[in-house]
C-alpha distance (Angstrom), angle and dihedral (degrees) to the residues before:
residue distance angle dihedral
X1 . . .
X2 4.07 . .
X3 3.37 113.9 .
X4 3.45 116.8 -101.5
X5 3.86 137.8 174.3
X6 3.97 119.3 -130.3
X7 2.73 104.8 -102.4
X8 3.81 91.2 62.1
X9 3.60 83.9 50.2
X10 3.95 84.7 68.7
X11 3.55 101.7 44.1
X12 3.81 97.6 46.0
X13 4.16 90.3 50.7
X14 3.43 103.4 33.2
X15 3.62 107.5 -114.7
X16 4.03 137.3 104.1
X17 3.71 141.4 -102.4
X18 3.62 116.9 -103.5
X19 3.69 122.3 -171.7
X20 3.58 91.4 -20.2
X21 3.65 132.5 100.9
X22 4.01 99.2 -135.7
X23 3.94 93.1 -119.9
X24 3.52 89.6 90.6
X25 3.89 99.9 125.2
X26 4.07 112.5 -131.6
X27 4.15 115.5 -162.0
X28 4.10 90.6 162.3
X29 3.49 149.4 -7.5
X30 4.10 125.1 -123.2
X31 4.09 128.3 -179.5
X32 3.44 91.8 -165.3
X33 4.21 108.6 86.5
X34 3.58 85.2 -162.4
X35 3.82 94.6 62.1
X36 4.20 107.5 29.0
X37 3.77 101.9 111.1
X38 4.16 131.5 -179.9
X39 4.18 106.2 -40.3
X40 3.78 87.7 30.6
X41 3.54 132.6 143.9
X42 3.65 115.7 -169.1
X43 3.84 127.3 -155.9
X44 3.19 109.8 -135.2
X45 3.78 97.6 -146.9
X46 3.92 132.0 -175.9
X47 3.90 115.4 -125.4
X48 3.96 136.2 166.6
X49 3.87 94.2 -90.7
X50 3.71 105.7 25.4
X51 3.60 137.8 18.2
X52 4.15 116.7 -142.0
X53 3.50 89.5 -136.0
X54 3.59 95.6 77.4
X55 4.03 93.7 47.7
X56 4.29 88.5 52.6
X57 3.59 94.6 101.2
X58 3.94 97.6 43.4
X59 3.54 91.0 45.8
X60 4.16 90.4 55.6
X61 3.84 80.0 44.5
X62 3.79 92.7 63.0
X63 3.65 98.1 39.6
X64 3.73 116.9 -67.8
X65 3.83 111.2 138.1
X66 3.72 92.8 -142.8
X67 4.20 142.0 -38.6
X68 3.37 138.8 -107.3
X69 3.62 106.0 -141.5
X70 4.23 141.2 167.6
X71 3.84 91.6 -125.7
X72 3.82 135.0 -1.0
X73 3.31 124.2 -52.2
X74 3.76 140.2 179.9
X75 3.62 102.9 -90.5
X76 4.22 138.1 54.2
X77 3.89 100.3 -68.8
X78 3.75 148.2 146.7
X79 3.70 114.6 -114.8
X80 3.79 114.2 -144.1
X81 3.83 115.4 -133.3
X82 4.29 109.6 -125.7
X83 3.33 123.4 -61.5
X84 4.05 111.4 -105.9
X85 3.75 99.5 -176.2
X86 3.92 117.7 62.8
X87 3.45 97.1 -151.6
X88 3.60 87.1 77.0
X89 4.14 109.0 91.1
X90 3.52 92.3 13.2
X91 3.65 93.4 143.9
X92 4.34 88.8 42.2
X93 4.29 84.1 72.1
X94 3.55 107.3 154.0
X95 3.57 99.8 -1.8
X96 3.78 92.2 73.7
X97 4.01 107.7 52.3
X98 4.01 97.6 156.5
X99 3.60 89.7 48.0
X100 3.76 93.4 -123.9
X101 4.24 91.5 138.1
X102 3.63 91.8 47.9
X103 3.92 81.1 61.0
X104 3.82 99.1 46.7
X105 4.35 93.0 45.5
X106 4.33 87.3 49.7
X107 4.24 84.6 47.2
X108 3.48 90.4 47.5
X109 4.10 94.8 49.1
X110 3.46 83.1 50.0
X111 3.64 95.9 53.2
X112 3.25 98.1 42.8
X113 3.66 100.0 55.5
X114 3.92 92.8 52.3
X115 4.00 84.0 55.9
X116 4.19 95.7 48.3
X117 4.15 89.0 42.2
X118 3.85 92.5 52.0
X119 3.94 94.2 58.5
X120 3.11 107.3 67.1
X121 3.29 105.4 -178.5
X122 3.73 98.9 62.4
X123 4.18 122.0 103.9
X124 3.89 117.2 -142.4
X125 3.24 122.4 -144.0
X126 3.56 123.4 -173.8
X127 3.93 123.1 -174.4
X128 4.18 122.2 -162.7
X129 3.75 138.0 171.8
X130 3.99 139.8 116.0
X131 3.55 91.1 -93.5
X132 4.39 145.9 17.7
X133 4.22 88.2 22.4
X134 4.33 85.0 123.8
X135 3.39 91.9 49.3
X136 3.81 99.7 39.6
X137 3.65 87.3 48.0
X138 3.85 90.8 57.8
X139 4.09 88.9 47.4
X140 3.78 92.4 52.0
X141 3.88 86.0 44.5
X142 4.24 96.6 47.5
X143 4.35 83.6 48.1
X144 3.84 97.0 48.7
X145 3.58 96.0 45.1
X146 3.64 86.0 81.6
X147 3.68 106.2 50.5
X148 4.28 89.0 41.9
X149 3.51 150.6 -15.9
X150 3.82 105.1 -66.8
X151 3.42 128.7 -164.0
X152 4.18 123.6 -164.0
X153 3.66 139.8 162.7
X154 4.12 122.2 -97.1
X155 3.71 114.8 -111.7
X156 3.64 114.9 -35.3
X157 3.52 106.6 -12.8
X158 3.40 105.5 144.4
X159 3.45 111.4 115.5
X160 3.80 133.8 96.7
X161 3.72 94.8 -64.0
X162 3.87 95.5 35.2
X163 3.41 100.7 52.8
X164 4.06 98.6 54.8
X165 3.27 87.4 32.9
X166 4.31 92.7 56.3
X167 3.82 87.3 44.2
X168 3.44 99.4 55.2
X169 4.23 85.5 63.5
X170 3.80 87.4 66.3
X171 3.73 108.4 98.5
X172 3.28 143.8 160.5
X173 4.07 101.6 -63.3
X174 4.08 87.5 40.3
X175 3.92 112.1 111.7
X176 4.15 99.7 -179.4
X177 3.19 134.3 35.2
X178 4.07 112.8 -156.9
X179 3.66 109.8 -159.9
X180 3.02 134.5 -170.5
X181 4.18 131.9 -151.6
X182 3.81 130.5 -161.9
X183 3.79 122.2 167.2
X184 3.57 131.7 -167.0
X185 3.80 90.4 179.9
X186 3.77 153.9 30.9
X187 4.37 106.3 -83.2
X188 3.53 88.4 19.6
X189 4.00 106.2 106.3
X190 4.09 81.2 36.8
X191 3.22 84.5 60.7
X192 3.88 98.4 50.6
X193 3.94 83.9 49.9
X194 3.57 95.5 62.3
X195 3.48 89.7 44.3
X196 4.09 97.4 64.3
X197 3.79 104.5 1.7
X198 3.54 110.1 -124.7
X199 3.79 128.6 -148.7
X200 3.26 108.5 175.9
X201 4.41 109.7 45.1
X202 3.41 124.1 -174.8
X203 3.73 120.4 -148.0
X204 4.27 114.7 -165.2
X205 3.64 110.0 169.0
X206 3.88 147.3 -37.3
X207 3.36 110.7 -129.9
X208 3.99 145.4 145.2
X209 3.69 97.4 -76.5
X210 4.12 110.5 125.6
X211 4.09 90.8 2.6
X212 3.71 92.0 138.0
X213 3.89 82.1 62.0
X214 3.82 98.9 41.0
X215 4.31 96.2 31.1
X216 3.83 91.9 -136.2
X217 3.61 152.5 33.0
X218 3.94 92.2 -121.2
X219 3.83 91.8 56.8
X220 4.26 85.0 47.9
X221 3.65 79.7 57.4
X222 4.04 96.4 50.5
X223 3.74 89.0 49.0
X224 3.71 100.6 46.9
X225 4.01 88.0 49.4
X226 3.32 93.7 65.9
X227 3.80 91.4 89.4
X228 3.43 90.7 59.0
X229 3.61 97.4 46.6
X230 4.46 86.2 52.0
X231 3.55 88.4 56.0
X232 3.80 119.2 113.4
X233 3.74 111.9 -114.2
X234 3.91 121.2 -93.1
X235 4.08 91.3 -90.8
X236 3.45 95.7 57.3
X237 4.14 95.6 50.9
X238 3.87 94.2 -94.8
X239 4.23 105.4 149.7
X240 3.97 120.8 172.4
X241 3.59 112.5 -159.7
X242 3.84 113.6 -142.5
X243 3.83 131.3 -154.4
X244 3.87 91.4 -143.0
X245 4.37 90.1 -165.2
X246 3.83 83.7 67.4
X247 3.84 102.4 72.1
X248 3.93 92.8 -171.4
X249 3.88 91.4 50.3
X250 4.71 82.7 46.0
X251 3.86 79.5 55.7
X252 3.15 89.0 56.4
X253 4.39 93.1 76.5
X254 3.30 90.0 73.0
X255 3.71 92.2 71.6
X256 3.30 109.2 45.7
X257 4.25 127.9 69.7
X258 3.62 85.0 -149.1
X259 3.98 123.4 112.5
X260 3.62 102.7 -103.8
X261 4.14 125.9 -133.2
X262 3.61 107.5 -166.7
X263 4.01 112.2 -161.6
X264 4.04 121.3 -165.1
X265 3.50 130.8 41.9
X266 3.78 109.3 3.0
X267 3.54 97.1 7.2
X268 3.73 136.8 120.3
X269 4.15 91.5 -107.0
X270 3.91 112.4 48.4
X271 3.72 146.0 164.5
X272 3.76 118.0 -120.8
X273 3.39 127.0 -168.3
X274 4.27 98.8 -2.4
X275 4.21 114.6 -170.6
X276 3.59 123.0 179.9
X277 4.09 111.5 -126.7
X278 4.06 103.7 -175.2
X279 3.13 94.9 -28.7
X280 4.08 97.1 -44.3
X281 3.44 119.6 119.0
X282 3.78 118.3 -138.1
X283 4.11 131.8 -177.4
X284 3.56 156.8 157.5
X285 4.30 104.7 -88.0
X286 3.99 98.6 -140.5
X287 4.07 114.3 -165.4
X288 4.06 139.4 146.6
X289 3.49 80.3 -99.9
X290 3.79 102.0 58.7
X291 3.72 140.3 -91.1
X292 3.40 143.4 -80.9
X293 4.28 144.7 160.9
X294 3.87 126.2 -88.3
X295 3.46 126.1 -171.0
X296 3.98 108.2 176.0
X297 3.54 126.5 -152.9
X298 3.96 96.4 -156.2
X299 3.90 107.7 88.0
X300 3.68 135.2 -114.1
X301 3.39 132.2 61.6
X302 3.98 86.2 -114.2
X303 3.78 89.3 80.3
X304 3.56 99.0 75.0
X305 3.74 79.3 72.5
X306 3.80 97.4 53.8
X307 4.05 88.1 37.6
X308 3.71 94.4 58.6
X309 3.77 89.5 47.9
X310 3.54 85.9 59.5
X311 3.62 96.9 53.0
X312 3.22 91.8 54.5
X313 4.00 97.6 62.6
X314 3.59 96.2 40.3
X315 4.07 92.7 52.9
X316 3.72 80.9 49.2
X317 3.77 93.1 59.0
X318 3.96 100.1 39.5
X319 3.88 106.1 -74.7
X320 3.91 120.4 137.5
X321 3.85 126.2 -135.9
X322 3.72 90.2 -109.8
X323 4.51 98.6 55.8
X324 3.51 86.0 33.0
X325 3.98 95.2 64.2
X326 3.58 89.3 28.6
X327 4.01 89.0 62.5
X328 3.88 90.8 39.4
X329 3.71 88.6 52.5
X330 3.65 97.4 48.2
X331 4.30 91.3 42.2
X332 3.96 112.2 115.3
X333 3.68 128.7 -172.1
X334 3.83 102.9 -62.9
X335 3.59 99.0 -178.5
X336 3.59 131.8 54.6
X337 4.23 128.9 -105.9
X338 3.83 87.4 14.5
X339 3.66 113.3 124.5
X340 3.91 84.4 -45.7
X341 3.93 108.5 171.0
X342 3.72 121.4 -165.5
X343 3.78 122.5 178.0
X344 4.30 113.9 -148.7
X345 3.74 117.2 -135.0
X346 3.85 86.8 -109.9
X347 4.10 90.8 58.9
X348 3.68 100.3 -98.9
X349 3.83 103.8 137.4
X350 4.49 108.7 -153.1
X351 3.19 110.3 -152.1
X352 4.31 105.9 -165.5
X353 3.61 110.1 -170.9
X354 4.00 85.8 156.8
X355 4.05 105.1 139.1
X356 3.63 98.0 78.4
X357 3.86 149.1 0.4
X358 3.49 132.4 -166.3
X359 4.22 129.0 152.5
X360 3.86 97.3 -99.2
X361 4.45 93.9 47.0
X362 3.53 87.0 43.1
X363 3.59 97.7 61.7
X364 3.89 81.4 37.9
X365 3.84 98.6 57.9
X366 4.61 89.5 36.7
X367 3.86 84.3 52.8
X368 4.10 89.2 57.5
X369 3.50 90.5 43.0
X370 3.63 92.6 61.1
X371 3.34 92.2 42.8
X372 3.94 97.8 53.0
X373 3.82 85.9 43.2
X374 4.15 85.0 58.8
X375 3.58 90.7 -164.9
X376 3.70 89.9 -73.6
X377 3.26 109.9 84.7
X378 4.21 131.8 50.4
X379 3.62 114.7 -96.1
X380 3.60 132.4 -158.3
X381 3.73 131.1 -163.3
X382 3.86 108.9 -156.1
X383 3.34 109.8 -173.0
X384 4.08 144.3 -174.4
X385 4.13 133.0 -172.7
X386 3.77 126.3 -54.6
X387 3.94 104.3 -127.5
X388 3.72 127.2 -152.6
X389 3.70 94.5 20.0
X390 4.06 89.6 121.3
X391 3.53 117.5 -167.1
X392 3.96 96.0 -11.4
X393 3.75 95.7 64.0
X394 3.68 108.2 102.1
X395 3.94 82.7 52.7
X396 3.84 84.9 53.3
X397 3.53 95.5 44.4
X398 3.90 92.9 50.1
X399 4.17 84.6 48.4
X400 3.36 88.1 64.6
X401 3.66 98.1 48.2
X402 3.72 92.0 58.0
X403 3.54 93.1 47.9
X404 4.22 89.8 54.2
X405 3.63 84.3 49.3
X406 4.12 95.8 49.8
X407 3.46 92.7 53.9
X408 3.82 97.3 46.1
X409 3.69 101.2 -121.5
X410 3.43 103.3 -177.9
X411 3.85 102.6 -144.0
X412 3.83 124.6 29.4
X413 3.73 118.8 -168.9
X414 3.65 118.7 179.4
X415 4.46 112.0 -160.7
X416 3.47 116.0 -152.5
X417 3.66 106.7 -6.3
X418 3.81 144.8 61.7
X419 3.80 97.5 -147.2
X420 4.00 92.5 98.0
X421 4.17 90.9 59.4
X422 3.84 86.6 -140.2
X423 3.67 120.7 120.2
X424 4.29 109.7 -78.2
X425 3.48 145.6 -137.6
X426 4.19 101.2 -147.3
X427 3.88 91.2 -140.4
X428 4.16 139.3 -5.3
X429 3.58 94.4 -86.8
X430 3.82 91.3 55.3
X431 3.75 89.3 52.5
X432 3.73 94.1 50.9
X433 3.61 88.8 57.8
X434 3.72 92.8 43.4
X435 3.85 93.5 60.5
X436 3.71 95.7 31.9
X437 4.01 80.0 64.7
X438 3.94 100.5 40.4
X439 3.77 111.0 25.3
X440 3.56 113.6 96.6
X441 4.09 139.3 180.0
X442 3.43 116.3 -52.5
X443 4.37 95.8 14.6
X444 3.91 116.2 141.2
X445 3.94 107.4 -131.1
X446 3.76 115.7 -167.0
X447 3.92 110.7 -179.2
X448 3.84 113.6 -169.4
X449 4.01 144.8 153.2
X450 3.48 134.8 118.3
X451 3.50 120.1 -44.3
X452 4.06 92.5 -102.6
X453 3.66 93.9 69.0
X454 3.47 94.5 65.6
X455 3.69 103.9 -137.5
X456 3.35 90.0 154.5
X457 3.79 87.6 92.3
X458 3.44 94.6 47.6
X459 3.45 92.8 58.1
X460 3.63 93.8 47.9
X461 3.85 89.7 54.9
X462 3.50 94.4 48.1
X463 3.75 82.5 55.4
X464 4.14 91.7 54.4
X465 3.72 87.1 46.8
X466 3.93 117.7 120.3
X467 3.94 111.3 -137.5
X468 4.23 104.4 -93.0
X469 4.02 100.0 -179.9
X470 3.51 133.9 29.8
């Protein structure tokens, strides 16, 4: 972020000194005590087990300048004023009954779009869809990193405290900003826009993921296009990139005044020529600029998608065909539980594709399976809920099931729910010992549902699992 004195802090969000003098300098702000260091600001935040409040004055004690807080608190700090949009500390719910996070997230939006505005050198990128944005994020990250200093956020953190949060990293030496934009909500990825101002926006894919929240696919649609509609127009640099397979996201050029890119079939960026080589998709990158090979190390031939996307921003901001598919090619998994293969020293491969799950990246992530398995070797689809998918999940569910069947998977193991009409392992633990019984050397084990299951665990004790059968 620019560096800013306290008393700026105040002015710019809204709120008022307390016990502080206002020439405190701020260089950052942290919402882990643990981490803030000299120059910090810390948030104090409410959660479910602690409330930030409470850690303000240790925080000052180990170096933080000051705090921005929701009431007073025992330590130099800016008080944020009350929170007048609800969107803010959405995801706080019951944790924050006085409202006093709502107040810090809206102080911190404001905060961090003074910082982004006052460097004006720096190129936003923001990145949306149902499904890939983490991963496309990391791509547009790993093919910047060459042409500037790039900041982006780790994992998913893209919400209402990720977002400022990620854009007060930018500083002066940063060149992009990769952002990116989850919404659980109409007005909620506007929102994000206003917050660091975009000119470049990235649209993947509508699909089903959080329908039971938004009712239908077309109202997925409205949300997502409101990065396109925040863009600026095409004579002031604004560019939406399009996935032209998705016709909802093509519909979506004919609300934005930004020049549109379209990527995919029939687009200006395209993939020639794609083969599958254990799973990894490889191709011939075709642009106006030229050509060149990719062979990507991330898994699943659904990444060409999120690959060409890519492309398409980094040609926008000066890369060539040639460093573009040479960063693509040399991009791992940056993010955790995404596609995230691990082979045992007995030749059981884990695949953990835990974070999320949603109709259209499950057929995604069963799709690699089968093609790391190759035909050759046993694969097994282990499975937990679908969240979010409202009234339409049992459909979903029972989607799913025909794709595992489709593509042969040999053994289909549903955790925690009967929805899938496969046989079931009641909970996680049940599962482990399941596979701890059955697997054997050489078996392909994806493990995937939404990111409330918690299969992350399983996979990571399938991982510590010594070989039982051969």
């Amino acid at each position: 972020m620019i560096e800013m004195r306290l008393a700026e802090v105040a002015a710019v969000t809204g709120g008022r000194l307390h016990r502080a003098t206002g020439d405190e300098p701020v260089t950052g702000v942290e919402f882990d005590s643990r981490k803030v260091g000299p120059g910090g600001l810390f948030l104090a935040l409410p959660g479910e087990r602690a409330d930030g409040h409470d850690f303000a004055a240790a925080a000052v004690a180990a170096g933080a300048s000051a705090v921005l807080a929701g009431r007073e608190v025992d330590a130099p700090a800016v008080i944020a004023p009350p929170a007048e949009d609800s969107f803010a500390g959405t995801d706080l719910g019951d944790a924050d009954p006085d409202g006093s996070g709502a107040a810090v997230l809206t102080a911190l939006g404001r905060l961090a779009r003074h910082s982004v505005t006052h460097l004006p050198d720096l190129q936003v990128v923001g990145v949306t869809g149902s499904s890939g944005k983490t991963s496309t994020k990391d791509l547009i990250a790993a093919v910047l990193r060459p042409l500037g200093e790039t900041v982006a956020p780790p994992g998913s953190f893209n919400n209402e405290l990720g977002h400022p949060w990620t854009a007060l990293r930018a500083d002066a030496a940063t060149r992009h900003l990769v952002l990116e934009l989850s919404a659980r909500g109409p007005g909620h990825i506007a929102r994000l826009c206003r917050i660091a101002p975009p000119r470049i926006g990235v649209v993947l894919n509508v699909g089903s993921a959080h329908v039971g929240e938004f009712g239908s696919p077309e109202a997925i649609a409205q949300a997502k296009g409101e990065l396109v509609e925040a863009l600026p127009a095409a004579d002031e640099g604004g560019v939406a990139v399009l996935n032209l397979d998705d016709p909802r996201v093509t519909a979506m050029a004919s609300r934005t005044a930004a020049r549109v890119v379209g990527y995919g079939t029939g687009g200006a960026v395209q993939a020639a020529d794609v083969r599958l080589e254990a799973g990894r998709a490889a191709f011939r990158l075709v642009t106006p600029a030229g050509e060149a090979p990719v062979a990507l190390q991330l898994v699943g031939e659904h990444h060409v998608g999120n690959a060409l996307a890519a492309a398409a921003v980094a040609l926008e901001l000066g890369g060539t065909p040639e460093g573009i598919a040479a960063a693509l090619s040399a991009a791992g998994a940056a993010s955790r539980w995404r596609m995230e293969v691990t082979d045992r020293a007995d030749g059981v491969t884990v695949v953990n594709d835990a974070y999320n799950a949603n109709p259209e990246s499950m057929t995604a992530a069963l799709r690699a399976l089968a093609a790391i398995g190759g035909g050759t070797r046993r694969t097994w689809a282990v499975l937990g809920p679908m969240a979010e998918l409202g009234d339409t999940a049992p459909a979903a569910h029972a989607q799913v099931a025909d794709v595992v069947r489709e593509l042969g998977v040999d053994r289909f193991v549903a955790v925690g729910t009967d929805l899938y009409g496969t046989e079931q392992a009641a909970d996680r633990d049940a599962a482990v010992a399941l596979l701890a019984d059955q697997v054997r050397a050489g078996d392909v084990v994806l493990v995937k549902a939404s990111r409330s299951a918690g299969l992350d665990r399983l996979a990571a004790a399938l991982l510590e699992q010594e070989l039982i059968r051969q």
